[in-house]
N, C-alpha and C positions, 0 to 999 in steps of 0.2 A: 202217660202224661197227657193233660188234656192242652188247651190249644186258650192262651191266656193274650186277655186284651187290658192294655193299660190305657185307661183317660186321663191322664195327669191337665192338673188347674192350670195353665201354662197362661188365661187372661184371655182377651181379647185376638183369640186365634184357631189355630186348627192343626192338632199332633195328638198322634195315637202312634203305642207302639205295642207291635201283637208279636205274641212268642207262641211257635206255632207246636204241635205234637210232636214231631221230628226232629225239634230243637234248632229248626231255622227262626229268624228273626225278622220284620217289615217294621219299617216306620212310616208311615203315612202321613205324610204334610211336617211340617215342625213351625214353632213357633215360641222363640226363644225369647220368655221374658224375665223382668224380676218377680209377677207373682206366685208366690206358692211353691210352683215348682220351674226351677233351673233346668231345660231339659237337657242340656250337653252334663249337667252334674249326675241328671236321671240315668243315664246309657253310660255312664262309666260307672255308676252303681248295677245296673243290671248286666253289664254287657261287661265279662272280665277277657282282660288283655293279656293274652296268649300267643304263643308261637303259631301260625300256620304255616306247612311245608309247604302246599300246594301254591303258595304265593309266596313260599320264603320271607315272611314280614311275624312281626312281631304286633299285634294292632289288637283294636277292638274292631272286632268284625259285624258288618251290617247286611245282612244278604240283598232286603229290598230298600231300597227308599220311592215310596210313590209320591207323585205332586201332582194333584187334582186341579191344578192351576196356579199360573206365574206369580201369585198374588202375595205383597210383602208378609201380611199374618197367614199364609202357609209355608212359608219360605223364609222365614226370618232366624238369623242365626247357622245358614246353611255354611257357610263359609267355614265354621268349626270344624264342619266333620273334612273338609279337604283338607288333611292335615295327616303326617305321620302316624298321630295316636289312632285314626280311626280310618275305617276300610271298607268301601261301599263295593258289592261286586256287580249290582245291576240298579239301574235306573228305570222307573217305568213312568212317565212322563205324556201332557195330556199335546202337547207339542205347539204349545200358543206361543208365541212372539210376539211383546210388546213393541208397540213404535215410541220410542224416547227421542225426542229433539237433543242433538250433541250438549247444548248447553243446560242440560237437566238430568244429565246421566249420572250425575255425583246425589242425587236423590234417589236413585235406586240399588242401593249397594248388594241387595240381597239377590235380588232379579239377576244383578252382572255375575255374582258370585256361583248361584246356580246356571248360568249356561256355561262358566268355568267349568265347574264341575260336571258337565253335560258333556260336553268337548271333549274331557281329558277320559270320560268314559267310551266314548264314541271309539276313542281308537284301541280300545278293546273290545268292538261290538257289545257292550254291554249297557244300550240304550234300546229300552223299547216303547216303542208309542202307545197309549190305550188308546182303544178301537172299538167300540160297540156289539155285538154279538151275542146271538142266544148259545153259539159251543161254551164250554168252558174256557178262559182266557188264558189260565194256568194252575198244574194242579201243585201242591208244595206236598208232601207228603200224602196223609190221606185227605189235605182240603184242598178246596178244590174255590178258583177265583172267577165272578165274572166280571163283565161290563159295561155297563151299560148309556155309556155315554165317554167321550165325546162321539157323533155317527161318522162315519166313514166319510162324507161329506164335509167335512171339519172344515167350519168359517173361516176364511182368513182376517176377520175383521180381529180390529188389537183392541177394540172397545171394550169396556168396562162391563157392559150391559153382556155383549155379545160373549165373550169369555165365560161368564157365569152363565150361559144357556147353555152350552158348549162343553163345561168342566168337567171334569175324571168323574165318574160315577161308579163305583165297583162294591162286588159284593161279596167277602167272607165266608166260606158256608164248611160247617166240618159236624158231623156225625146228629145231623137230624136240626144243626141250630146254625143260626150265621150273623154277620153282623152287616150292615147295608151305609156305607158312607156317603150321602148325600152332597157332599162339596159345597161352593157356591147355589146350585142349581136352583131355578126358578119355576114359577106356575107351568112357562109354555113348553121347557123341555121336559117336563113329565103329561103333558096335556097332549102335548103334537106327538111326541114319541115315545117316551119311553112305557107307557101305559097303552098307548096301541102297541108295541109291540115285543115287550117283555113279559106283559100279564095274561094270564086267561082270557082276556079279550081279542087277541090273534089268534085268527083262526086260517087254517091251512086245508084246502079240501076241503073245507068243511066239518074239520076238527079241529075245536078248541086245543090249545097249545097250555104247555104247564106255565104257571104262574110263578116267573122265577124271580119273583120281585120281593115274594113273603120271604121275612126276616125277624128273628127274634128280639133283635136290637138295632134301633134305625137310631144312626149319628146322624143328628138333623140337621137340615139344611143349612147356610149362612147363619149361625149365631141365633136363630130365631124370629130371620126374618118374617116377615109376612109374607112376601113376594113369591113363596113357598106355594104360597094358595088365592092370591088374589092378585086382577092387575093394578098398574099406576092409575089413579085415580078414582077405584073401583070396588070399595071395602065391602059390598052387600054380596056382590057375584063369588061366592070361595067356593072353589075346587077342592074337594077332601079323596075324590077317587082315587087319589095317589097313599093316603095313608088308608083307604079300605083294601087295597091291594098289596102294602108294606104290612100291615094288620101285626104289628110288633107288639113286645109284651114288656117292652121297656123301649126309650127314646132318651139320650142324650144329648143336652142344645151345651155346647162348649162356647160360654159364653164369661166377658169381663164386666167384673162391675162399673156401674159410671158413663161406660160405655158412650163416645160422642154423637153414634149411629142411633142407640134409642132399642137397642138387643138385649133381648128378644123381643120383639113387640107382643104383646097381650094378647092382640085376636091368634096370635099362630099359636104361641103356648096354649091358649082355649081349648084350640084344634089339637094340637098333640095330649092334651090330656083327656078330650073326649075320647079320641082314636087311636091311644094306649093302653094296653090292656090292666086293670085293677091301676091306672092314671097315674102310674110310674115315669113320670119326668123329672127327670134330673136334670140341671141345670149347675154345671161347675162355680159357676158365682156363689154358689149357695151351699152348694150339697160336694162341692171341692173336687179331690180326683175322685175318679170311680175305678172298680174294679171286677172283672169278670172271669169265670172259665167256662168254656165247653168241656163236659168230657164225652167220651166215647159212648157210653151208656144213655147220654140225649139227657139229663141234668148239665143244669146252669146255677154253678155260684154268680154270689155279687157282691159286691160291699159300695157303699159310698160313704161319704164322711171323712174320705183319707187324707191327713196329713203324708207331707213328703215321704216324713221316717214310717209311716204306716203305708203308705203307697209302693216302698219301695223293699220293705217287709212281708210282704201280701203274699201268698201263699195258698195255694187249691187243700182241700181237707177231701183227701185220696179215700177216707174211712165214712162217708156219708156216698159213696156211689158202687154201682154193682158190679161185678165182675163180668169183662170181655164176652166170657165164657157162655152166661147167663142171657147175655143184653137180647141177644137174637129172636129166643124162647121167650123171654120176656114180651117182647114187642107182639111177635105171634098169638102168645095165650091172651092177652088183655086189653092189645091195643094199646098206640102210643098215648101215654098221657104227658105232657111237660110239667119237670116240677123241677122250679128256681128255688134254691136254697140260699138263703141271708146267712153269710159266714159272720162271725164275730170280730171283733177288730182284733188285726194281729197284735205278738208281743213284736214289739219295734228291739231290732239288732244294733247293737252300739254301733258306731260309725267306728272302721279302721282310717287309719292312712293310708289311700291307693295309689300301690305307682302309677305317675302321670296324672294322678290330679294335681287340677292348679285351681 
């Protein structure tokens, strides 16, 4: 089985949910709107509710949920999953704490709702903070996670600004291909750190260090900010070293139409389609959910275009890649080459009635 990453159109936010080769599950950020796609509807279509002995529960099971930051469009709708129907067993969490004035705390429901659910993990040790480092941060089966941000030094500022320097940055990586989740994050935490010290540009002794920054799909940063690459008030100075070092061969800006922010600004989209390879940007406003696989043999499916019922239909094509067997000799006699294959739109599966939808 290859190692399947879901973009569903969720609007003006940030949720990916990745099904890994081993048949564990992460969801990464959520963001629960009416466009397109429902995602608490998405996980009860993907994610079927079964007995598990090991917890004695009958649930839809969640293995990871990560949150790159306390922020309402990555955390919106978290409230649902603390509920009977559904079963988180680890939290990975970038560990910012908002300062909310008491008389303004009924304006952050989802923020309250997720350190609920932080809390009530806690006393199953089943909270862990991301933490910066070039080790691997966790491996799931054969993939293998990093992270690259927030740094061990983690600001205690609750600012706006300071939180997106600061936010969860981690990287995906399974059989030659990976995906790189950019969060909030801005020009100076890939300027001060993370490009000193994740990419071939660290050097140890006097040995360059591997560039563990390259990725074949960079989830880009904020919706398409610009802030990505240039400072406040400062649109001529842009910083691109951070995408010659990502050097992706696809970029997806999860972005809403309308948008009050003014997302994706132009000059960053510019810059992601100079510094994606054959200028494969995808933009969910436009080009809706997306769809991908790695498999084992270092091919990448893809689709965009997805409706919900095609999204959630989506399906790897096991007969377009080589055999286990093969892949190793492969790689030896020829050299690695990457080759993304464009699947066809699935046949969409009638909708049953599932227990426990509402």
């Amino acid at each position: 089985m290859p190692l399947e990453i879901f973009v569903p159109n969720t609007g003006q936010g940030d949720c990916t949910y990745v099904r890994f080769a081993n048949g564990k599950n992460m969801l990464v950020d959520m963001n629960k709107s009416t466009t397109d796609v429902d995602i608490i509807e998405f996980l009860r279509d993907k994610i079927k509710k079964t007995y598990h002995s090991d917890i004695d529960k009958t649930c839809r099971r969640i293995n990871y949920f990560v949150n790159t930051h306390p922020h309402e469009d990555h955390l919106r709708g978290i409230a649902e999953l603390d509920s009977d129907e559904f079963y988180i067993d680890k939290i990975w969490e970038s560990d910012h704490r908002l300062y909310v004035p008491k008389e303004k705390q009924a304006e952050y429901p989802h923020y309250y709702a997720f350190l609920s659910l932080v809390n009530k993990l806690k006393k199953r040790s089943a909270v862990r903070v991301l933490k910066a480092g070039r080790a691997c941060f966790e491996e799931i089966g054969s993939a293998k996670i990093y992270v690259f941000a927030p740094s061990q030094y983690l600001t205690d500022s609750s600012s706006r600004e300071d939180i997106h320097n600061q936010c969860g940055i981690l990287k995906i990586e399974y059989a030659d291909n990976s995906v790189l989740f950019a969060g909030d994050s801005d020009r100076s935490s890939w300027e001060d750190r993370i490009v000193p010290n994740y990419s071939d540009d660290k050097e140890i002794d006097g040995k360059k260090q591997s560039n563990l920054l390259k990725s074949t799909v960079l989830h880009a940063s904020h919706h398409g900010s610009k802030y990505f690459f240039v400072k406040k008030n400062n649109d001529d100075d842009k910083y691109k070293r951070s995408m010659d070092k990502i050097d992706p061969r696809f970029t997806i800006i999860p972005v809403g139409k309308d948008n009050k922010h003014g997302h994706p600004d132009k000059l960053a989209v510019d810059i992601y389609i100079e510094k994606t390879k054959y200028n494969r940007v995808f933009q969910t406003k436009d080009d809706k959910s997306i769809y991908f696989a790695f498999f084992s043999d270092g091919k990448v499916q893809y689709k965009k275009g997805l409706s919900y019922d095609q999204l959630v239909s989506m399906k790897p094509d096991e007969s377009k890649t080589i055999t286990n067997s093969l892949y190793s000799s492969t790689r030896t006699l020829s050299g690695y080459i990457p080759t993304d294959i464009e699947l066809s739109m699935p046949v969409i599966i009638p909708k049953t009635k599932r227990e426990g939808y509402m």
